[in-house]
Rosetta silent file (secondary structure, phi, psi, omega in degrees, C-alpha in Angstrom):
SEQUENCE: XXXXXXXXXXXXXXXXXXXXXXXXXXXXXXXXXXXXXXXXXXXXXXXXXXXXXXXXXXXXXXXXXXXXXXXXXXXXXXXXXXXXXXXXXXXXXXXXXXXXXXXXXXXX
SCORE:     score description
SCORE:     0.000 S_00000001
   1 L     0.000  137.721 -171.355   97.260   89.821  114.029 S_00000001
   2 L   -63.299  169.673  161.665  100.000   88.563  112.020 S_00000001
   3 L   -98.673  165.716  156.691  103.086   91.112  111.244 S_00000001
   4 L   -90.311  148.959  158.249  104.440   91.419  107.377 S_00000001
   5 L  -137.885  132.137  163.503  108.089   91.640  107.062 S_00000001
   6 L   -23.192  -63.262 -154.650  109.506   93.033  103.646 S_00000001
   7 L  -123.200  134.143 -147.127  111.372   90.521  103.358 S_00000001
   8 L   -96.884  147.922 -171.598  110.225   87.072  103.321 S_00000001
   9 L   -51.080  139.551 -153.571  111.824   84.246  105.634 S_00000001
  10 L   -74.808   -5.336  163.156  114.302   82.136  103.244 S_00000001
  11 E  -155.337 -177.398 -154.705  112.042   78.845  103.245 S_00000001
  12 E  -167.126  132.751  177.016  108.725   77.780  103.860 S_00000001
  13 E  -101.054  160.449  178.892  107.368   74.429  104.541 S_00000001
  14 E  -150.390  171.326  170.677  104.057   73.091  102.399 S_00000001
  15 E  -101.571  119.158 -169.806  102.541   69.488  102.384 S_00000001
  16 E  -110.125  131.143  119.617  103.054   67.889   98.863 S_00000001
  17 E    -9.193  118.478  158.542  100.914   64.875   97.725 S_00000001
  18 E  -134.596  139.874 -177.473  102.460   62.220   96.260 S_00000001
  19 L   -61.794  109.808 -168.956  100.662   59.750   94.201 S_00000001
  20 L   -96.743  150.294  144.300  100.987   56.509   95.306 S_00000001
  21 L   -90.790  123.808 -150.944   99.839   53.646   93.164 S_00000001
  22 L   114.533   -4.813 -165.309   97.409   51.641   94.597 S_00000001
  23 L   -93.634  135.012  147.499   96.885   54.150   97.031 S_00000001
  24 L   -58.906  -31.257 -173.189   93.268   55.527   97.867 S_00000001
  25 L  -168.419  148.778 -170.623   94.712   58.479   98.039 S_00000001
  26 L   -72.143  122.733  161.559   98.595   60.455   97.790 S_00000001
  27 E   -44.821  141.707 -156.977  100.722   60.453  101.092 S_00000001
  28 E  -116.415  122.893  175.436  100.650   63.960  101.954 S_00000001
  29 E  -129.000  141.162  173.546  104.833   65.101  102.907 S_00000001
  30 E   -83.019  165.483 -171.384  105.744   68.146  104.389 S_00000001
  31 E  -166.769  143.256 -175.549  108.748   69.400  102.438 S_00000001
  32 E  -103.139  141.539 -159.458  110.653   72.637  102.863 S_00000001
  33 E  -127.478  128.938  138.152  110.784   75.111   99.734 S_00000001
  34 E   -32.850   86.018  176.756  113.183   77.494   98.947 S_00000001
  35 L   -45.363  148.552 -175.995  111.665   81.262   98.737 S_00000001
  36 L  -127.065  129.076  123.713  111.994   83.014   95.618 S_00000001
  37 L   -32.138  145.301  176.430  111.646   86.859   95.066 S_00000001
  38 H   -66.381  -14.072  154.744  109.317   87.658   92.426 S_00000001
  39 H   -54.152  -66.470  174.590  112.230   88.255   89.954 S_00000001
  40 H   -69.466  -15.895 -173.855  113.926   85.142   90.312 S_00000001
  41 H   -78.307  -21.734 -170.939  111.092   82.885   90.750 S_00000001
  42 H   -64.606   -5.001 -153.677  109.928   84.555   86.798 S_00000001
  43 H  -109.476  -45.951 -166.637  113.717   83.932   85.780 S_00000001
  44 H   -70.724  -24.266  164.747  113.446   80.406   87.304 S_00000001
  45 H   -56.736  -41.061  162.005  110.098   79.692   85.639 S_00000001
  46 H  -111.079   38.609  168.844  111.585   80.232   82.213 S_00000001
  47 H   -77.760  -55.979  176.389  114.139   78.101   82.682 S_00000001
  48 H   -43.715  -15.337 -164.496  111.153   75.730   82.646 S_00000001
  49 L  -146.716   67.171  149.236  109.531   76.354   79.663 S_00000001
  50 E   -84.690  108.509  157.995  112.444   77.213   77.221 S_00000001
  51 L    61.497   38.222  177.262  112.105   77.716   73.725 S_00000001
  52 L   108.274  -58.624 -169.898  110.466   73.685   73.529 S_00000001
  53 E   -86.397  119.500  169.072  113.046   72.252   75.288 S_00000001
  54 L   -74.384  155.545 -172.574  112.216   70.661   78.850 S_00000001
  55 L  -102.674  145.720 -169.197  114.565   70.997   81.699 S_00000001
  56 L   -49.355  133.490  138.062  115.076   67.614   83.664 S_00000001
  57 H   -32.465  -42.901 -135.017  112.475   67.298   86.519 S_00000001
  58 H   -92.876  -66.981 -173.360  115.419   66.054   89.120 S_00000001
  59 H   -18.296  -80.282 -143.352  116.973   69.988   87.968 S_00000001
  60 H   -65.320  -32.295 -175.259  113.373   72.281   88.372 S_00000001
  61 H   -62.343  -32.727 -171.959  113.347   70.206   92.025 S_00000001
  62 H   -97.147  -31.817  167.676  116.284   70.646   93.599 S_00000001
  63 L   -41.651  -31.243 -174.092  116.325   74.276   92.641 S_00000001
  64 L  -124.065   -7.888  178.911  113.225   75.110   94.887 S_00000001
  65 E   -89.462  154.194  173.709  113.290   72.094   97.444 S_00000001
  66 L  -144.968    2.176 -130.010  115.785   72.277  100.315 S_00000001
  67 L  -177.139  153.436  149.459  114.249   69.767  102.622 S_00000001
  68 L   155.049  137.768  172.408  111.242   67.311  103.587 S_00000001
  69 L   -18.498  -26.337 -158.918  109.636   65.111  106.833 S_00000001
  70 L   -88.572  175.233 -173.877  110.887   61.563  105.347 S_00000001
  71 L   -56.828  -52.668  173.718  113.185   58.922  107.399 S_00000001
  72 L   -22.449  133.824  168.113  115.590   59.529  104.217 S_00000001
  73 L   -76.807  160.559  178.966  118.386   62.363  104.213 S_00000001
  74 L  -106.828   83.604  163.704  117.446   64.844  101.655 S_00000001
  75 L  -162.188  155.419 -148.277  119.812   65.060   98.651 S_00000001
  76 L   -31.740 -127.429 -133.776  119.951   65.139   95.071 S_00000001
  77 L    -4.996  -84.970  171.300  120.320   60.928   94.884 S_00000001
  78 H   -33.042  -45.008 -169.550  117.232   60.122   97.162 S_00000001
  79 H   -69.348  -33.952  169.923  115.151   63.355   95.398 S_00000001
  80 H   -63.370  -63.020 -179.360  116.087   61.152   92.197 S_00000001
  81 H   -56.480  -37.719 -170.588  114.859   58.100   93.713 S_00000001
  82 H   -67.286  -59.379  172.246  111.592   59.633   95.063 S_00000001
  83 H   -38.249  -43.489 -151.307  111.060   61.188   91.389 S_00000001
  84 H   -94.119  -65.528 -178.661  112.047   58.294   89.693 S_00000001
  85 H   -38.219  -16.622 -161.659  109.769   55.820   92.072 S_00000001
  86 L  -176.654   86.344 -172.212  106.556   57.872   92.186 S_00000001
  87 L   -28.934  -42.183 -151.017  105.697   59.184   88.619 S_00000001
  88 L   -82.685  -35.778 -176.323  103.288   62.037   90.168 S_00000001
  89 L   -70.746  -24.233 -172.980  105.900   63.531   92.812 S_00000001
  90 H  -104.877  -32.121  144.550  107.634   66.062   90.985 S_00000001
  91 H   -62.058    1.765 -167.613  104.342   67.731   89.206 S_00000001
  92 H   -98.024  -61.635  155.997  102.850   67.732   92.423 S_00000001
  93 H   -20.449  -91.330 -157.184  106.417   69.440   94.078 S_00000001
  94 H   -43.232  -53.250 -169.531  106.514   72.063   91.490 S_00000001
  95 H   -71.372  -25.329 -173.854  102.483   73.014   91.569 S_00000001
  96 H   -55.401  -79.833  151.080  102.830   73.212   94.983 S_00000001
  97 H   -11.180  -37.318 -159.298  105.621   75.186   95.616 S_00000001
  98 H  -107.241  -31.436  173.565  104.166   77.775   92.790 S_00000001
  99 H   -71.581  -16.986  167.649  100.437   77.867   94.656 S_00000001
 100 H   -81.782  -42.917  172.418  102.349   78.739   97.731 S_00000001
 101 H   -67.173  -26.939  162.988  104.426   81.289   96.196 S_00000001
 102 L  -115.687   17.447 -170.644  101.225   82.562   94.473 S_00000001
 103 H   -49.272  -38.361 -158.324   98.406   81.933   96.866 S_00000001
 104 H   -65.462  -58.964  166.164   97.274   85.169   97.843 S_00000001
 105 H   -26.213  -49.651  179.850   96.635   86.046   94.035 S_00000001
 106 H   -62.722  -54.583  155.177   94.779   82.725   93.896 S_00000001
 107 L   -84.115   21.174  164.752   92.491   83.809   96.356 S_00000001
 108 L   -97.617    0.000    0.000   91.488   87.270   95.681 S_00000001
């Protein structure tokens, strides 16, 4: 049986989709998340949704991403390239990242 610990380890890998075009189906990359406390992830979520004005995708990404499986190093330039190459990757990042941080909730 698993243990709990109070306090949760400081990242967490998930598998993100990304849409490919032309693709049967989105490459599935593991990618290492940032953890959030439930304070900060609600402070970083309305950073997201302020008053109308959207916050840059490249921004909401690098904030909760630290990480991820491809031959690329992982920093802001490349996460820009990935974003900018493959329309699909950064709503798919984000929902991810928030169903993992909310799963349990999801499935009760």
């Amino acid at each position: 049986m698993a243990k709990l610990k109070l306090i949760s380890e400081p990242t967490f890998k998930a598998k993100v989709p990304v849409p490919v075009a032309g693709a049967d189906k989105p490459v599935m990359v593991e990618m290492t998340f940032k953890h959030k406390t439930r304070t900060d992830f609600l402070k970083w979520r309305d950073t997201l949704r302020n008053e109308g004005e959207s916050r840059p995708d490249l921004d909401a990404v690098m904030d909760v991403l630290c990480g991820w499986e491809l031959d690329d190093q992982f920093n802001r330039e490349n996460v820009e390239t990935l974003l900018e190459n493959y329309l699909g990757a950064a709503f798919n990042i984000l929902q991810t990242y928030t169903d993992q941080l909310l799963q349990a909730q999801l499935k009760n």
